[in-house]
DSSP file (Angstrom, degrees, kcal/mol; ACC not computed):
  #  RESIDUE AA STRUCTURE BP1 BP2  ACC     N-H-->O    O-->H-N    N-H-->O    O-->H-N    TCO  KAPPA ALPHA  PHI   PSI    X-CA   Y-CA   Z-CA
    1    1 A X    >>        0   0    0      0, 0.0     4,-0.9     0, 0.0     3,-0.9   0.000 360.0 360.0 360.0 -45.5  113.6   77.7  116.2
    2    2 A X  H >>  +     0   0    0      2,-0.2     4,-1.4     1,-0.2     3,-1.3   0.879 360.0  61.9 -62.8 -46.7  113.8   80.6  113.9
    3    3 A X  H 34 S+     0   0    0      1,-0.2     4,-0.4     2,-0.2    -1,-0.2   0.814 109.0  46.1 -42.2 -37.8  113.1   78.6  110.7
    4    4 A X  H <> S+     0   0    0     -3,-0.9     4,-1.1     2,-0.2    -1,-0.2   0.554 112.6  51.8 -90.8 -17.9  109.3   77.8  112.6
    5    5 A X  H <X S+     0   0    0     -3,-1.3     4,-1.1    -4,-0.9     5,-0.2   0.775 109.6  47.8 -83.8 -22.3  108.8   81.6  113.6
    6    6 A X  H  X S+     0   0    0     -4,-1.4     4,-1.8    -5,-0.2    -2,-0.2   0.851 117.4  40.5 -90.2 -26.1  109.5   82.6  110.1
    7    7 A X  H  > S+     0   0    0     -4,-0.4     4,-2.6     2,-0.2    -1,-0.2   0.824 115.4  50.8-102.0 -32.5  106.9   79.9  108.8
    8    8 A X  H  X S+     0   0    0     -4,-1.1     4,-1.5     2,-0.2    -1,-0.2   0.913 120.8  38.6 -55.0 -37.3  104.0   80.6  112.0
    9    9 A X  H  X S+     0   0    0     -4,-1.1     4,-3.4     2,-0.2    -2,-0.2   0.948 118.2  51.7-103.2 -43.8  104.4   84.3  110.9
   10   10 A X  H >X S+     0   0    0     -4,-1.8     4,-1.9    -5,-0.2     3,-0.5   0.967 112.6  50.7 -36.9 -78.2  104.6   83.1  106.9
   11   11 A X  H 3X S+     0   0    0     -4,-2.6     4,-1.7     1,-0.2    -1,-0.2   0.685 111.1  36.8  -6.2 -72.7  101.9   81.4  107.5
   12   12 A X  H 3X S+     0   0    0     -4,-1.5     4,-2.0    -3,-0.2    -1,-0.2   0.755 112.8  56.3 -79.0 -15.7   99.5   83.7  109.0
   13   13 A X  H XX S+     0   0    0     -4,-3.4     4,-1.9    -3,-0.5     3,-1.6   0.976 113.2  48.1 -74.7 -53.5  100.5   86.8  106.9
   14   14 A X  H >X S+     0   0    0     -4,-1.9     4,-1.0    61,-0.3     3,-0.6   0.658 116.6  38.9  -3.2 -80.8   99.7   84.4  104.0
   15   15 A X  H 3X S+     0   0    0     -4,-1.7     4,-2.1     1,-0.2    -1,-0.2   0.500 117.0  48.9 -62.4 -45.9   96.3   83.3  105.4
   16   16 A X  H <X S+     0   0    0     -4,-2.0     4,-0.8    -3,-1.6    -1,-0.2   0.574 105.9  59.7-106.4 -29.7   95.5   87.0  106.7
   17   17 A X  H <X S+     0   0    0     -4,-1.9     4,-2.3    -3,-0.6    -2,-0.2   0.868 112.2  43.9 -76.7 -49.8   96.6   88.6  102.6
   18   18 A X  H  X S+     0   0    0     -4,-1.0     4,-2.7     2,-0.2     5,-0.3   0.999 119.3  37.1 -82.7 -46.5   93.5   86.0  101.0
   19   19 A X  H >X S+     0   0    0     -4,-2.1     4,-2.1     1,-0.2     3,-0.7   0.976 122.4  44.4 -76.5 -51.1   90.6   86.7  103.6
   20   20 A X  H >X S+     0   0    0     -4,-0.8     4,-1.8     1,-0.3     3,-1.0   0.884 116.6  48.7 -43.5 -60.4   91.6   90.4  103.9
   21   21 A X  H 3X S+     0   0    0     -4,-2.3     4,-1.2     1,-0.3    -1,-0.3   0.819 113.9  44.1 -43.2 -50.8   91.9   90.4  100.0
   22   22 A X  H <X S+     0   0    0     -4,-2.7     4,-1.7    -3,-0.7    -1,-0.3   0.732 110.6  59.3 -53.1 -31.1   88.4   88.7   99.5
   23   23 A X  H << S+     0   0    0     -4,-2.1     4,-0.5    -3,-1.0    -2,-0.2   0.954 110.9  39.7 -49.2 -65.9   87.1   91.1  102.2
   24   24 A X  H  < S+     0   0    0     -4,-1.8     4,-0.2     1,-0.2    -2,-0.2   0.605 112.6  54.5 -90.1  -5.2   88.1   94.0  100.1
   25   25 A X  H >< S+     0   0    0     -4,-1.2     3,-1.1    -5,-0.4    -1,-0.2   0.913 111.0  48.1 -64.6 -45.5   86.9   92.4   96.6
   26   26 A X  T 3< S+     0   0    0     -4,-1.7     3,-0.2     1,-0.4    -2,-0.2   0.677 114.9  42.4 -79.9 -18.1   83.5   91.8   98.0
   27   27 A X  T 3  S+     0   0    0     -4,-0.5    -1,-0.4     1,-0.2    -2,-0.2   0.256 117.5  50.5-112.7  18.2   83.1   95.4   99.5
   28   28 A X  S <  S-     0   0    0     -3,-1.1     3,-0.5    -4,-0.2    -1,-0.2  -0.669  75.2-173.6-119.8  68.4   84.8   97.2   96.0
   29   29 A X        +     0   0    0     -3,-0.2    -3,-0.1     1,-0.2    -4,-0.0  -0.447  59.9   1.2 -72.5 162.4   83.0   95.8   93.3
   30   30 A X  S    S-     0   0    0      1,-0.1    -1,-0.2    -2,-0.1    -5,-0.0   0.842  85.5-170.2  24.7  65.3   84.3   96.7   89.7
   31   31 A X        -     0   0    0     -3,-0.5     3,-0.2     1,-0.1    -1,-0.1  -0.161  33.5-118.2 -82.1 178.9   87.1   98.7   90.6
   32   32 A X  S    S-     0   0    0      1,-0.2     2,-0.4     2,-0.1    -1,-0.1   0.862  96.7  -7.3 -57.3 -44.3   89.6  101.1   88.5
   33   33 A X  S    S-     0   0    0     68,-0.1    -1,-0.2    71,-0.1     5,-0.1  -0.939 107.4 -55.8-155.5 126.2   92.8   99.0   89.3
   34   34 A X        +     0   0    0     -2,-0.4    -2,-0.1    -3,-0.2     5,-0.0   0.329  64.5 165.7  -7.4 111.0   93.6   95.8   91.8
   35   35 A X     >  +     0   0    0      3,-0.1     4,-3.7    -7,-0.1    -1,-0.1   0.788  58.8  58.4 -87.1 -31.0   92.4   97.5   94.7
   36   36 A X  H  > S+     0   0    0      2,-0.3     4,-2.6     1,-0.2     5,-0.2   0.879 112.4  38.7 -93.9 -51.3   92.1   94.6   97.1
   37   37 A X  H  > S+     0   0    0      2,-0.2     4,-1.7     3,-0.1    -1,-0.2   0.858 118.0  56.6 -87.3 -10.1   95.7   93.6   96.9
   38   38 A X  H  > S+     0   0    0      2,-0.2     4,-1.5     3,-0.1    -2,-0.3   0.966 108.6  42.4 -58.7 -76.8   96.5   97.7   96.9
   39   39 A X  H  X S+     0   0    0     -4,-3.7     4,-1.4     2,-0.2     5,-0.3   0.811 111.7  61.4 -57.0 -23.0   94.8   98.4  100.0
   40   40 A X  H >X S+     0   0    0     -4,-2.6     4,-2.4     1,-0.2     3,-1.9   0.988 109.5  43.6 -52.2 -70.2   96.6   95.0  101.3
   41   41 A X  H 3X S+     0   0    0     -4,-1.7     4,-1.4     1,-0.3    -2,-0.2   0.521 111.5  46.9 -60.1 -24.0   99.8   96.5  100.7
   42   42 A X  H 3X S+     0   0    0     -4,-1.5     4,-1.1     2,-0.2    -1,-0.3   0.504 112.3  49.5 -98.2  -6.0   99.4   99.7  102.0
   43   43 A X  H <X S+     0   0    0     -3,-1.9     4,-2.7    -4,-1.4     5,-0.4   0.845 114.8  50.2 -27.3 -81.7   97.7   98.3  105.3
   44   44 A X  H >X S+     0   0    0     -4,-2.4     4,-2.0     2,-0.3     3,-1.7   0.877 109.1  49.6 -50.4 -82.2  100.9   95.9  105.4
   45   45 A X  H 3X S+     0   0    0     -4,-1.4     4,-1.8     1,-0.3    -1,-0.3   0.740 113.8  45.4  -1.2 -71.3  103.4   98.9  104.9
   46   46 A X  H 3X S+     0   0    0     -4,-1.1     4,-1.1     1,-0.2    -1,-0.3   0.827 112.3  52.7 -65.0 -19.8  101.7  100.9  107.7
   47   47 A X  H << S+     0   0    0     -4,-2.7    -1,-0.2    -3,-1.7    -2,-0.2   0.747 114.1  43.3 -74.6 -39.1  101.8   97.7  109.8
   48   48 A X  H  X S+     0   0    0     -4,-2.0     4,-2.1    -5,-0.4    -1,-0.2   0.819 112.0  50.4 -29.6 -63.0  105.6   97.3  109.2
   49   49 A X  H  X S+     0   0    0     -4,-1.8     4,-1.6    -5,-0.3    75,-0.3   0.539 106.1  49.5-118.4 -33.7  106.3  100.2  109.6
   50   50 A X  H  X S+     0   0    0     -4,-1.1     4,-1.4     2,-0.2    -1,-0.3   0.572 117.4  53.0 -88.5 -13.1  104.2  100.6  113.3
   51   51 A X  H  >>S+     0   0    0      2,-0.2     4,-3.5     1,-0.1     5,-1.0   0.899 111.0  40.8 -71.4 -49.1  106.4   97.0  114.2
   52   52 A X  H  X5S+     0   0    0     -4,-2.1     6,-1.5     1,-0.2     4,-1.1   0.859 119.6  46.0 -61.9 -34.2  109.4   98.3  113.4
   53   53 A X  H  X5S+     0   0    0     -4,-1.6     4,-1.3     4,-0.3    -1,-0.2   0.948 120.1  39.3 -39.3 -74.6  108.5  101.7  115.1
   54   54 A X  H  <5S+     0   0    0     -4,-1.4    -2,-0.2     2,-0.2    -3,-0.1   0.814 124.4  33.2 -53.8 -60.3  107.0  100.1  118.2
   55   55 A X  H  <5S+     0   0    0     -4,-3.5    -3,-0.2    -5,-0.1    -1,-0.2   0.925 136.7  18.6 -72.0 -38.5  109.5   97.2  118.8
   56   56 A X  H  <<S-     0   0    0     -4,-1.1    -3,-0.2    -5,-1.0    -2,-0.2   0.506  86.0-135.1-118.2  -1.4  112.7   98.6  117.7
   57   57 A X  S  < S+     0   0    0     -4,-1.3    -4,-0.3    67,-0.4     2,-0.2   0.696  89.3  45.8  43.2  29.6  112.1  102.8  117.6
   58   58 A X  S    S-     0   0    0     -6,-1.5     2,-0.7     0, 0.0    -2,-0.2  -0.955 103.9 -82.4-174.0 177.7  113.8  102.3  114.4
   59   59 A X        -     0   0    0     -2,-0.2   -10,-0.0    -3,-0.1    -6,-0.0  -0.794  56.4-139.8 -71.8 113.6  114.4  100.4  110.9
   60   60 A X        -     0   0    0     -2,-0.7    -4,-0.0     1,-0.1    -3,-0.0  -0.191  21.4-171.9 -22.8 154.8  116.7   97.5  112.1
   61   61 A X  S    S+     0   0    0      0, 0.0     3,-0.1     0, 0.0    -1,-0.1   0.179  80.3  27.2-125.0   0.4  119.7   96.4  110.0
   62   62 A X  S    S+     0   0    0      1,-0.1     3,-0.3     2,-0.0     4,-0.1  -0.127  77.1 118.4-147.1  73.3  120.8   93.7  111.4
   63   63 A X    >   +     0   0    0      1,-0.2     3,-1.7     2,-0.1     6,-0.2   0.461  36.2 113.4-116.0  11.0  117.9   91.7  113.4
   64   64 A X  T 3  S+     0   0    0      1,-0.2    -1,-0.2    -3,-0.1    -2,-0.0   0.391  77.2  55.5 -46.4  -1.1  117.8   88.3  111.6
   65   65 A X  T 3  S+     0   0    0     -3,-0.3     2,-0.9     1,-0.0    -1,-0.2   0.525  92.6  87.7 -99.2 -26.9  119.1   86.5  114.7
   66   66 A X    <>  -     0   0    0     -3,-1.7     4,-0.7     1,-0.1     3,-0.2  -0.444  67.7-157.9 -75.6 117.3  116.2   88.0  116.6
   67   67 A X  T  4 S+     0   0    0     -2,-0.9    -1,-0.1     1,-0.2    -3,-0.1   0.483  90.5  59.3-109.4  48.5  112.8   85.8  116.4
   68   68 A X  T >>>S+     0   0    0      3,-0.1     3,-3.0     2,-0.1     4,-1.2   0.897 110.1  49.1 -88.2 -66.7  110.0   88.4  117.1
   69   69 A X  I 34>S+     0   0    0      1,-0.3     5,-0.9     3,-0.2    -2,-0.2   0.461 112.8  47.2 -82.3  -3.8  111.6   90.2  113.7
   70   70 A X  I 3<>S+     0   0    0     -4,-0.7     5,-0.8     3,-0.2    -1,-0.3   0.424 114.3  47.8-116.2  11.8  111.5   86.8  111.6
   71   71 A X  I <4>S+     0   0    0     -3,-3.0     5,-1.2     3,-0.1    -2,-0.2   0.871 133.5  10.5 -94.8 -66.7  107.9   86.0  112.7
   72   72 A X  I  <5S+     0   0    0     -4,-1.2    -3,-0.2     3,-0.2    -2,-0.1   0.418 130.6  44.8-126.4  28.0  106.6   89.1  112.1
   73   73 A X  I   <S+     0   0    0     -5,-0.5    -3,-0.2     4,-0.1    -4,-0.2   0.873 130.9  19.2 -53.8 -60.2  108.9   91.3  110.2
   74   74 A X  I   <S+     0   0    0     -5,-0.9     4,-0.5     3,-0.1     5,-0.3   0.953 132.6  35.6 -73.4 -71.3  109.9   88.5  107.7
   75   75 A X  I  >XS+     0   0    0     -5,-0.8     4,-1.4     3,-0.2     5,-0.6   0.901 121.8  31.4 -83.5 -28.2  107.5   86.1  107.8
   76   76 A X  T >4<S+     0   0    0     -5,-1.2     2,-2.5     1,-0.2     3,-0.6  -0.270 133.3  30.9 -79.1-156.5  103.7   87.9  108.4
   77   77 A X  T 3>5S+     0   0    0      1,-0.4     4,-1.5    -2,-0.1    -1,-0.2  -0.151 116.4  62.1-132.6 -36.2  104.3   91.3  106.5
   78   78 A X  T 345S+     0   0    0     -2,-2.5    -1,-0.4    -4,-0.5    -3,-0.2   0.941 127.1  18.4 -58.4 -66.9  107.0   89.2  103.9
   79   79 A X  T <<5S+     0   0    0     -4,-1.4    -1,-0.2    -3,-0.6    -3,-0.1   0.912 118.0  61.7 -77.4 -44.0  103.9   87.3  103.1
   80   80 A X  T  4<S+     0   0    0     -5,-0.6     2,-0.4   -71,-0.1    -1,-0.3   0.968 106.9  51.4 -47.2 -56.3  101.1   89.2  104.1
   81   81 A X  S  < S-     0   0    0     -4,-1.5     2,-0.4   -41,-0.1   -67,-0.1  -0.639  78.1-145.4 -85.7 137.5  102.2   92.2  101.5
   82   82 A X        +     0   0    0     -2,-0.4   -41,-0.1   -45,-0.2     3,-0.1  -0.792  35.7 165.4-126.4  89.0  102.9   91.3   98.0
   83   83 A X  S >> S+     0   0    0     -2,-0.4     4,-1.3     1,-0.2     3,-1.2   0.696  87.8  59.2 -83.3 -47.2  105.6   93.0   95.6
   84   84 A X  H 3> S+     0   0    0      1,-0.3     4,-1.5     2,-0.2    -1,-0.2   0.736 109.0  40.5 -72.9 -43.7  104.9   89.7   93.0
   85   85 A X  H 34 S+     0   0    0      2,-0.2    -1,-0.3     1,-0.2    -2,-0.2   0.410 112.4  53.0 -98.9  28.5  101.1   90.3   92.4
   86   86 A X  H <> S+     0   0    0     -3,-1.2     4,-2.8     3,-0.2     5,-0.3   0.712 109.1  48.4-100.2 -30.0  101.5   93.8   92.2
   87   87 A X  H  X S+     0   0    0     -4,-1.3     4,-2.7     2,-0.2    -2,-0.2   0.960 117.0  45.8 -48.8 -63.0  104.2   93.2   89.4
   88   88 A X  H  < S+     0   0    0     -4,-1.5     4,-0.5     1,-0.3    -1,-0.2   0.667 116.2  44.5 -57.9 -50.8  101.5   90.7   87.8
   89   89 A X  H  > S+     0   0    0      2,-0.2     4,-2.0    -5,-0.1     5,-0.4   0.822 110.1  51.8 -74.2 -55.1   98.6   93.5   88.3
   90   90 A X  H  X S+     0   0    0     -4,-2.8     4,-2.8     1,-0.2    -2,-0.2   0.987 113.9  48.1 -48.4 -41.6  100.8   96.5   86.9
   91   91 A X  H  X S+     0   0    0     -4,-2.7     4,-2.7    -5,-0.3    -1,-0.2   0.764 109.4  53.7 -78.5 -23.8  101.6   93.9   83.4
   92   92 A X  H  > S+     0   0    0     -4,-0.5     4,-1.3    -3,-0.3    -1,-0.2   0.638 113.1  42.2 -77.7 -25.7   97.6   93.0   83.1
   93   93 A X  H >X>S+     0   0    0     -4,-2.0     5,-1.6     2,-0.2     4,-0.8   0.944 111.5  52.7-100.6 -25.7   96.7   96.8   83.0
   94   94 A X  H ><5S+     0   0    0     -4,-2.8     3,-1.5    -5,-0.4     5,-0.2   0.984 111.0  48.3 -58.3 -50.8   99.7   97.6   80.6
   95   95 A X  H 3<5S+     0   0    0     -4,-2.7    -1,-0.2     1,-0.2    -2,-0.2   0.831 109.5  58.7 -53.3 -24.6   98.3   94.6   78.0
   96   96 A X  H <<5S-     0   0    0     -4,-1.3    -1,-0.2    -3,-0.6    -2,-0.2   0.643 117.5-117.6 -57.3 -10.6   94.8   96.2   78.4
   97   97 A X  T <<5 +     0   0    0     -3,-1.5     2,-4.0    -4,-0.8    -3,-0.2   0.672  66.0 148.2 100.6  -9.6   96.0   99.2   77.2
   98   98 A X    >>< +     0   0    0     -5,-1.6     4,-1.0     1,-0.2     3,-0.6  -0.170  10.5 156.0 -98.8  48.7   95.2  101.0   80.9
   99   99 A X  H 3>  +     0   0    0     -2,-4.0     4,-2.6     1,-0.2    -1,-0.2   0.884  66.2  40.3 -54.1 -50.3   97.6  103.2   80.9
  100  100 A X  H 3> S+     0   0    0      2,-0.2     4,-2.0     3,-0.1    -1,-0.2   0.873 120.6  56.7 -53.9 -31.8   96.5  106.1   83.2
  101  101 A X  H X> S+     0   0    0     -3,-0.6     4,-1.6     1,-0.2     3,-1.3   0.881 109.3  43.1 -45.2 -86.9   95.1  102.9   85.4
  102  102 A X  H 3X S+     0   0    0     -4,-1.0     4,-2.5     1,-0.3    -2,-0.2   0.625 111.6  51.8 -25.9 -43.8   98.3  101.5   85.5
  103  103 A X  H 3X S+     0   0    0     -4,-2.6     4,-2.5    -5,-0.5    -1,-0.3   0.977 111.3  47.0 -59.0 -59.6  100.1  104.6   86.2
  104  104 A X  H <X S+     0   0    0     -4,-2.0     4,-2.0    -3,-1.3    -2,-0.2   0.779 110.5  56.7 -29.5 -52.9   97.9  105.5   89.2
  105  105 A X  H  X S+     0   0    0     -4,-1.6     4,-1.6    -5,-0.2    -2,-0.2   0.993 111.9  40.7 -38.9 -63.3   98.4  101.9   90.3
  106  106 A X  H >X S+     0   0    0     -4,-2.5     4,-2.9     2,-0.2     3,-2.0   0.938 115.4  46.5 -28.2 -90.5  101.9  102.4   90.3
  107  107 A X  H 3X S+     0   0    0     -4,-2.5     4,-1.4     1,-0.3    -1,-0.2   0.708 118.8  41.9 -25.9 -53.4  102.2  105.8   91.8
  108  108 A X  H 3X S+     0   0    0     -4,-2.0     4,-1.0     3,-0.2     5,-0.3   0.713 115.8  48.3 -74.8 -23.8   99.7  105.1   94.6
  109  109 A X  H <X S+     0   0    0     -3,-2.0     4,-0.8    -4,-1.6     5,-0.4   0.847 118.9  38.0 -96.9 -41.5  101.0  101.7   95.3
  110  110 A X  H  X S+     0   0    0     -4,-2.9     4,-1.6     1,-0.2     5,-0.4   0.995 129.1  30.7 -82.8 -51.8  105.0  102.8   95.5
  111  111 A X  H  X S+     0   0    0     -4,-1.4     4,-1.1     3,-0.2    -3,-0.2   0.639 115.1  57.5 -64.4  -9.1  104.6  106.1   97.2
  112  112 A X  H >X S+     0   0    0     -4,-1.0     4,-1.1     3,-0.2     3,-0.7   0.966 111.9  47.2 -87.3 -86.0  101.3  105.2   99.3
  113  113 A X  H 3X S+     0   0    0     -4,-0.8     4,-4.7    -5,-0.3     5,-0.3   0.813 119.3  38.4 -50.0 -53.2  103.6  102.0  101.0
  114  114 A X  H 3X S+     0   0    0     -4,-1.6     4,-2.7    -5,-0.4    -1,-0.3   0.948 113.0  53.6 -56.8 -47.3  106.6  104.2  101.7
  115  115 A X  H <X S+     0   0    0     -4,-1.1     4,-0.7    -3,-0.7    -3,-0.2   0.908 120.9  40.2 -47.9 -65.1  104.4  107.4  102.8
  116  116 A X  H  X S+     0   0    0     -4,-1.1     4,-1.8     2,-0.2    -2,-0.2   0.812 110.2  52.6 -43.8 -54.6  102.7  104.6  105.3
  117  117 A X  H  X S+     0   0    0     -4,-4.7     4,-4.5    -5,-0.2    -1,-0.2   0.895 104.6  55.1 -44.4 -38.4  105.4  103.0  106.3
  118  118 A X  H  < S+     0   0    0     -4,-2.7     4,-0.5    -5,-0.3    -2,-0.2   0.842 114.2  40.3 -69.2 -32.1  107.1  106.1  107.3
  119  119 A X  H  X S+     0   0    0     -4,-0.7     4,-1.6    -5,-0.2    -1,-0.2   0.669 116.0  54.5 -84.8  -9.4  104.1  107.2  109.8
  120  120 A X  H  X S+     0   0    0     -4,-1.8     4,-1.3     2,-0.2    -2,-0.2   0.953 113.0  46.0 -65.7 -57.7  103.8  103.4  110.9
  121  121 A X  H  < S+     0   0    0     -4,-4.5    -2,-0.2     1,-0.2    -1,-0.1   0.540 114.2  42.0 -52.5 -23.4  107.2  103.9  111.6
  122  122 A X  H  > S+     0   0    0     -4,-0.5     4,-0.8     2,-0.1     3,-0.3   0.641 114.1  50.3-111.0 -10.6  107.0  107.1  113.3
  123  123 A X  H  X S+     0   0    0     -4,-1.6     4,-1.6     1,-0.2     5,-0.2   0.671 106.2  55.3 -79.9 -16.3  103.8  106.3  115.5
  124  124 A X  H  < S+     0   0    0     -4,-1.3   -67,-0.4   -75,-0.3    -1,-0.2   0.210 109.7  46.0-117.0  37.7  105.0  103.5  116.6
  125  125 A X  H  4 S+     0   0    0     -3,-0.3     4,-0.3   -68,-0.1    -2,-0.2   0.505 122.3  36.8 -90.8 -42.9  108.1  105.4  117.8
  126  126 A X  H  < S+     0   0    0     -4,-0.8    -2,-0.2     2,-0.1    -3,-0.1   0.589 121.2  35.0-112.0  -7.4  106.5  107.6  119.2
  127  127 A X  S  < S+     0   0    0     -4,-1.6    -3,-0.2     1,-0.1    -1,-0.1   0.889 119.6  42.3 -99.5 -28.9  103.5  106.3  120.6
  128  128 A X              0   0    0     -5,-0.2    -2,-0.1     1,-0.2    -4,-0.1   0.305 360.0 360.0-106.1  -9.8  104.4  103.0  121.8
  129  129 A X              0   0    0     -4,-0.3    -1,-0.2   -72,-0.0    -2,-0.1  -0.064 360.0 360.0-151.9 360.0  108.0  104.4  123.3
């Protein structure tokens, strides 16, 4: 049973990463730096971050058994947020040359997910609780 929550939740975070991502391509045109899978990721952070808040009033560390936390801990937010095309996006603006982009990417994309997660995490401690 846990193999099929991780893949329902796989699934939709998957599913829920392209339209959102097309969403925000079509309403940002020509942007500075990947926006669309930036604003994914920092959505997904705070969204994490309000599960983990909400269900557990804290980070889990050991909830793989549980499968509410491998539907949509693992599998929607695993997929839905994406550490592999940000890698992918960060290496296209260094070959341009884009360096201040790239830097900005960076910066905004690793402190922006933690900064969110940590109020996802703490509203949904503290509102939901």
């Amino acid at each position: 049973m846990s193999i099929v929550s991780l893949a329902l939740g796989g699934a939709a975070g998957g599913i829920c990463r392209y339209l959102l991502g097309l969403k925000v391509t079509k309403i940002v045109s020509n942007p500075p730096f990947p926006v669309s899978m930036l604003f994914v990721n920092l959505l997904g952070a705070f969204g994490l971050g309000l599960f983990y808040g909400s269900y557990y009033g804290k980070v889990p560390s050991h909830a793989y058994d549980d499968s509410i936390f491998l539907m949509i801990g693992i599998g929607f937010f695993g997929a839905f947020t994406t550490f592999s095309t940000f890698s992918v996006e960060t290496v296209q603006l260094i070959r341009e040359k884009s360096y201040r982009k790239m830097l900005a990417y960076v910066g905004i994309s690793a402190f922006g997910t933690v900064g969110l997660f940590t109020v996802g995490l703490l509203a949904g401690t503290f509102l939901f609780k």
